[in-house]
N, C-alpha and C positions, 0 to 999 in steps of 0.2 A: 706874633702869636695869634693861633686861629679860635675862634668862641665860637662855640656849639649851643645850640639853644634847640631845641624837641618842643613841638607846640602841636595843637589840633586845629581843626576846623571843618565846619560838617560838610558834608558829601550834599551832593545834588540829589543824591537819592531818599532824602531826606528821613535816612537813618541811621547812618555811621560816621562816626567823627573820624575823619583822613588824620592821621599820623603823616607827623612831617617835620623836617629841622633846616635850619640857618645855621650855615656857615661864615664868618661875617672875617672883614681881616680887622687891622688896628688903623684906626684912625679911619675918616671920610671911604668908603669906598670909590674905584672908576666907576662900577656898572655892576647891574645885575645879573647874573645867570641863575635862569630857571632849569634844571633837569628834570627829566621826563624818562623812566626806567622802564626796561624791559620786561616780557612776560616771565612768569616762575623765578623771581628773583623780585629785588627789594630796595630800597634804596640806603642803607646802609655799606654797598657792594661799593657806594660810590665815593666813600669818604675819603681815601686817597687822593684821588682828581680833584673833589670839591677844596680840601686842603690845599693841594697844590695853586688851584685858583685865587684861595681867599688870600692867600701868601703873599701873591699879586698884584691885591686890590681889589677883585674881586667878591661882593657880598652873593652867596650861592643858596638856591631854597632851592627843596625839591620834596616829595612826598613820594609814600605808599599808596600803589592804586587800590582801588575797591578788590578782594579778591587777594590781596597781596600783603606780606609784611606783618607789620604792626597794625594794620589797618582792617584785616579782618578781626573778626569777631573771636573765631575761633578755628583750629584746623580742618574743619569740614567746610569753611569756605575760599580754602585758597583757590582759585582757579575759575572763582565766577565775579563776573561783575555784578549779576542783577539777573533775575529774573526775565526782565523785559526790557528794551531799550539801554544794554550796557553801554554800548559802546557811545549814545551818547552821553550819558551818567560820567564815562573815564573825560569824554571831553569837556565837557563843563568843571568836574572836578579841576582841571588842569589852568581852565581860565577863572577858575574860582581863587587856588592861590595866586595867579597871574594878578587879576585884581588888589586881594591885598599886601602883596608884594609889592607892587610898583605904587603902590598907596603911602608905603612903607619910604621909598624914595623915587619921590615922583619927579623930578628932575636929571635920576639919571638912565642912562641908557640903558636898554633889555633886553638881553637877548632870553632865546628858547633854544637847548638842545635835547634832542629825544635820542634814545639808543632802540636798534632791533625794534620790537611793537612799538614803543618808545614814539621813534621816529614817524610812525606812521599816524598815533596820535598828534604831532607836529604838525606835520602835514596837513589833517584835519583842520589846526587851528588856523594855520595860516589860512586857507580858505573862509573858514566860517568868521576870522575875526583878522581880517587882512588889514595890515599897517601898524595893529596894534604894538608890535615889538620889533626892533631896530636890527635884529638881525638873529638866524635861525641857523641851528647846526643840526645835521642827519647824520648818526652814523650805525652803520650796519641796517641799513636800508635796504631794501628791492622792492621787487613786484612780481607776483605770482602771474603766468599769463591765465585772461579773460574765463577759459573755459575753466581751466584749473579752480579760478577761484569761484564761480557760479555752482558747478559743481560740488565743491567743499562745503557752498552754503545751501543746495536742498540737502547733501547727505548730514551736516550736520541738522538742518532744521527738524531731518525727517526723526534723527534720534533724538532729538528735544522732546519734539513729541510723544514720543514713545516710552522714554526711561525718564522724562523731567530734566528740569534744566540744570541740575546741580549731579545729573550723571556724568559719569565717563565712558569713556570709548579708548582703547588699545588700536582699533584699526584706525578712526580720526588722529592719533596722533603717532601710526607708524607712518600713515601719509602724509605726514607735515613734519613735524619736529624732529621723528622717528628715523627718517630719512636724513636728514643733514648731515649724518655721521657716517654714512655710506662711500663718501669720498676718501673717507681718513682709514679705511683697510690697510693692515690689521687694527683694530680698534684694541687700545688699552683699558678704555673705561666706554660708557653711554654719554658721556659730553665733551670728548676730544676735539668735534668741532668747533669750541668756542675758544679755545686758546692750545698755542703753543707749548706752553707754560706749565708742565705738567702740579706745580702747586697751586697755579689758581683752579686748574680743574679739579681738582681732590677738594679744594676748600667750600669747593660751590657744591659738590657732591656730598659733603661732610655737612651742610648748612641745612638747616631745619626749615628756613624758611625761601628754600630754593628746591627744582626740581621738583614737583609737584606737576599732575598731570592736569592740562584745563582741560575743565568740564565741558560738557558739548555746546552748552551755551555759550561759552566762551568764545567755542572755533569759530560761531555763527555770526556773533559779535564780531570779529575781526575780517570777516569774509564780507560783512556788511560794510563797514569801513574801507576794504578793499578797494569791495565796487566803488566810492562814491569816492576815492582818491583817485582810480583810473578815469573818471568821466573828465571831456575836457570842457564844457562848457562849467564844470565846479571851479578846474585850474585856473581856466581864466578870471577869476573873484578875487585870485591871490594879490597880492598888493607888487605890484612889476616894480618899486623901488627898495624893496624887502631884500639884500644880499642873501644867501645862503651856500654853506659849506655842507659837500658833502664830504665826508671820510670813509673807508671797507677799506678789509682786507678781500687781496685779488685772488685769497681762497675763499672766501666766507659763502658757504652755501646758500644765505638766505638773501646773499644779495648775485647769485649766480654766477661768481666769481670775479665780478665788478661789469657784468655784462646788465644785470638788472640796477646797478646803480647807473651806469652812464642812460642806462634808458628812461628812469624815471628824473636826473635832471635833465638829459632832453626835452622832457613833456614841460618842465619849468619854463627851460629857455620856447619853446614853440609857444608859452603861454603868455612869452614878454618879461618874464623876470629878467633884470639887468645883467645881475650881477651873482653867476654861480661858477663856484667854483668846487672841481671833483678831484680828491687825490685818495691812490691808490698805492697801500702798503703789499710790494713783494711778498711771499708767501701766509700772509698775516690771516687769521680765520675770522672770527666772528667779532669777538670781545676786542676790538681796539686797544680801546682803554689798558688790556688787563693781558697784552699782549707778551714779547720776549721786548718788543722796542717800546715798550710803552712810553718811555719816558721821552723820547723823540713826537711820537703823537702829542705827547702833554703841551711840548713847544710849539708843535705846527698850529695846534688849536689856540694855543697862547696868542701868537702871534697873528693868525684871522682873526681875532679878538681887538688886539689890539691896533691894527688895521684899519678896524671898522669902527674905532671909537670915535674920530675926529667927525668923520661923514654922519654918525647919531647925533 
């Protein structure tokens, strides 16, 4: 039997209390996993998974980022982190439960896995806080190329300026999010991209605290993030005996159809990481997890898990 427990803890940004819950199994856990959720969505999306984990053995935390969920304030701020300096506000935030989570059980092993943004927050952390967790999963990852992303960040900067940071923009996000769905012609809905599955797409489209558009600050936040995951002398800070799984789908737009996933762990392995490993699901889109084979991803990631418990 799984226990659910909902608990806060304040934000870096030193004004909102982060929403967040434990998934815990019975008896002793093996090891911890941290989740790390994607943009316009929540961590609630993830109970399924986290369940299936804790079933396991596995004790599961994870939160609502700043902007997101239960975590904002109110509906006028879904889609922004902060005024100034979000995107490091979402990372601190992340090694903020990090800390009291493995505080929680500090003998056992911990991993981090981020989805979509998610992931790219990951990434961050392993750089800024290399060694600290025992192994790291990426799924639904890529990397926008250089100009792509320098570009997205004066045009968002420029409309920050202009309308504030808690505006939005329709063109900022037909050129990003907007796009993803353009492969999946004739389109049924605006989030086909994310799964096969046409009920988890309805459900995400039916959900109040999903689908929401980021604010221009937001895009600028993540374009800033971007850059400082592409630079290599950052990669090289990551901790080279850190394993990490990567998982997409070999349709998934945002990781370029597994074309930008094999390139950003290239950049690991070029930085010395040992141990990475990239597997790629036939026709699979964004949402992994939330797939038609979901339950085959739950094993694979099971079992990288369980893999890497001896060597923690």
């Amino acid at each position: 039997m799984v226990s659910r427990e909902v608990f806060t803890f304040s934000s870096s940004d030193g004004v909102h209390q982060v929403s967040a819950r434990w998934w815990r199994p019975e008896g002793t856990p093996r090891a911890v996993v941290q989740l790390v959720h994607g943009i316009s969505e929540h961590m609630g999306r993830y109970d399924a998974f986290a369940c299936f984990l804790a079933e396991h053995g596995f004790a599961v935390v994870g939160h609502d980022h700043l902007g997101h969920g239960k975590t904002a304030l109110d509906p006028s701020e879904y889609g922004w982190f902060g005024d100034k300096d979000g995107w490091k506000s979402v990372l601190k935030d992340v090694h903020a439960l990090f800390l009291q989570a493995s505080a929680a059980y500090p003998d056992l092993p911990y991993f981090l896995m981020g989805h979509s943004m998610g992931s790219f927050v990951v990434r961050g952390f392993l750089i800024f806080w290399p060694g600290a967790v025992d192994g790291a999963i990426l799924s639904g990852t890529g990397q926008e190329p250089p100009l792509t992303v320098a570009a997205g960040r004066l045009l968002s900067a420029l409309f920050t300026r202009l309308s504030g940071p808690r505006a939005h923009s329709r063109l900022l996000n037909a050129l990003s999010m907007g796009a993803y769905n353009r492969q999946f012609r004739p389109n049924r809905t605006g989030a086909d991209w994310i799964s096969r599955d046409q009920a988890v797409v309805d459900a995400y489209l039916a959900d109040p605290l999903c689908r929401f558009l980021p604010t221009v600050s937001m895009f600028h936040d993540m374009m800033v993030g971007l850059q400082l995951l592409a630079k290599k002398e950052n990669l090289r800070k990551m901790d080279r005996d850190t394993p990490v799984y990567f998982f997409s789908g070999d349709k998934d737009p945002v990781g370029a159809s597994g074309a930008g996933v094999k390139k950003v762990a290239g950049w690991f392995q070029d930085a010395g990481v040992k141990d990475v490993t990239v597997k790629l699901y036939a026709d699979g889109r964004h949402e992994m997890l939330n797939e038609r084979n979901r339950a085959q991803v739950y094993q694979d990631v099971l079992a990288w898990l369980e893999g890497h418990l001896t060597a923690s």
